[in-house]
N, C-alpha and C positions, 0 to 999 in steps of 0.2 A: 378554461383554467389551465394554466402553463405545467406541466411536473417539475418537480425540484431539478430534475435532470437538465431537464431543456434551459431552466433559469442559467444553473450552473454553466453551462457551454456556452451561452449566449452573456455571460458575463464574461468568462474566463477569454470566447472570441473577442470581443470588445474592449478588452483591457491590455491583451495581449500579454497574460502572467502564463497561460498553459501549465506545461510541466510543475514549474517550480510552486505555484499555487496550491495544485493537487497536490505536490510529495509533502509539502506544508503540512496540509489538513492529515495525511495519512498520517503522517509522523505524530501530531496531535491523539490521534485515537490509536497510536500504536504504546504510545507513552502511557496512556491512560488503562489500557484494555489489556496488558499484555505484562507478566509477571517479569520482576526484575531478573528471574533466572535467566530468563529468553533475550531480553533484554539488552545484559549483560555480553551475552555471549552472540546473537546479533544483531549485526549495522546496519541500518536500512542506508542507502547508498544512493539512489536515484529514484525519478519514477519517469518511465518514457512509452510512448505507446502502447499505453496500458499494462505496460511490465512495471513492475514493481523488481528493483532489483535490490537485493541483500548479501553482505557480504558475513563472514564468519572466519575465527581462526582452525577452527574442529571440522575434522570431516564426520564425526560423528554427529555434529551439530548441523551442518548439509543435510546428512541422510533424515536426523529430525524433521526439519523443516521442509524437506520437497514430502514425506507422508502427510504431513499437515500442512500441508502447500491448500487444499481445497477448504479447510475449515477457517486458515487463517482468511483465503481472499472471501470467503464470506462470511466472516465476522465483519470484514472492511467496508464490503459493500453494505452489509444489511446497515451498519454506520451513516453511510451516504445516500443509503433509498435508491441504489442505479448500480449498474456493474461495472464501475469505473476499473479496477482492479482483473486482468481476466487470468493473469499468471504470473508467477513468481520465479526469479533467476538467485539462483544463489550462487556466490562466486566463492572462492577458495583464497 
């Protein structure tokens, strides 16, 4: 029996959506799992080789998110049952 992971890759090679498919889904369970304060204040922006990139207008809202950089990518991952997400870029 195949893991959801391997389905997932072997779809996503085959269809050839990559990136854009995954920031989709992220963006889906970011919407859903994540309070409108965070929100609000940030953008998820991209997703590429396993970066998850996010953008913000606050630098106090940077420093938030790289300490919770680990709990956010795995809330993401336990989401997707695989460790699609391995680090987060927050840009300024």
């Amino acid at each position: 029996m195949k893991s959801i992971e391997n389905i997932i890759n072997e779809f996503v090679d085959e269809n050839e959506i990559g990136n854009e498919f995954v920031f989709s889904q992220i963006s889906n369970v970011w919407n859903k799992n994540f309070s409108d304060t965070v929100k609000n204040n940030i953008k998820l922006v991209r997703f590429e080789n396993s970066i998850l990139f996010m953008h913000t207008d606050s630098a106090a809202w940077k420093k938030e998110m790289q300490l919770r950089s680990k709990e956010i990518i795995d809330n993401l991952n336990h989401h997707f049952e695989t460790n699609i997400v391995k680090k987060i870029n927050i840009q300024l």
